[in-house]
C-alpha positions, 0 to 999 in steps of 0.5 A: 619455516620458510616465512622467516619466523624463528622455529618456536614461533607457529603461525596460524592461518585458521584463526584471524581477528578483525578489530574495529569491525562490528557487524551488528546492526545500528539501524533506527527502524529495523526489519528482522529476518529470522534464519530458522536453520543457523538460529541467527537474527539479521537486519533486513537493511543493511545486513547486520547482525541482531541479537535475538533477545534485542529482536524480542524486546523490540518487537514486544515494545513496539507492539502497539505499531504493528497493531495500528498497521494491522487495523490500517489494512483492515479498513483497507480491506473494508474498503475494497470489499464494500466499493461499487463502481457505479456509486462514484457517478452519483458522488461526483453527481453529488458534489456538482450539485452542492454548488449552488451558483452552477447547475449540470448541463445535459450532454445532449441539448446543453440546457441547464438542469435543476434539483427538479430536473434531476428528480424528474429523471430519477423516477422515469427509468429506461433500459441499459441495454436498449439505450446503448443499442440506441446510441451506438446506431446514432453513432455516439460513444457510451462512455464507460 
């Protein structure tokens, strides 16, 4: 043989072996990524290997996590479904009012305004429509 090994010594390229190197996964919490076609379990973090019965009983103990994750982004979902815009203007209108020292001031006189005053408001209605018409030609800005 050329390498300089002895004629009854056959070296073997194909096979080496990797001592002190562990490919499995020691991640504290893990994020499994399943590979269907070679049937092998990763760690979504560092890459490692996982053993799919390990895997099992993880995901089988740990259970109750994920159901606290799946009511947490329920009641997110209750959330968005149920939010209206126009009820954050009578929240913040709410609060200034549970200040009992402080009252509102009108944008456009600048005179304080009572629970009274604001009851008043409540029953006489305009339309949206014509009061935007009406400040846009006096030139002011309806806020959004």
């Amino acid at each position: 043989m050329s390498d300089g090994l002895p004629g009854e010594v056959v070296a073997i390229d194909a096979l080496r072996i990797a001592r002190g190197v562990d490919g499995r996964c020691r991640c504290a919490r893990r994020r499994f990524v399943v590979d269907v076609q070679n049937r092998e379990v990763t760690c979504g973090q560092c890459g490692g290997r996982v053993d799919p019965f390990d895997a099992c009983a993880e995901l089988a103990l740990d259970g109750h996590n994920l159901h606290e994750q799946t009511e947490a982004l329920l009641q997110q979902r209750r959330e968005i479904a149920s939010w209206q815009p126009h009820r954050a203007a009578l929240r913040a209108l709410e609060k200034a009012m549970g200040k009992r020292r402080m009252v509102l001031v009108c944008p456009h006189c600048g005179t304080g305004m009572l629970p009274a005053d604001i009851e008043r408001m409540a029953r006489s209605m305009a339309s949206r429509e014509i009061e935007e018409r009406r400040r846009a030609e006096a030139g002011r800005v309806m806020p959004q």
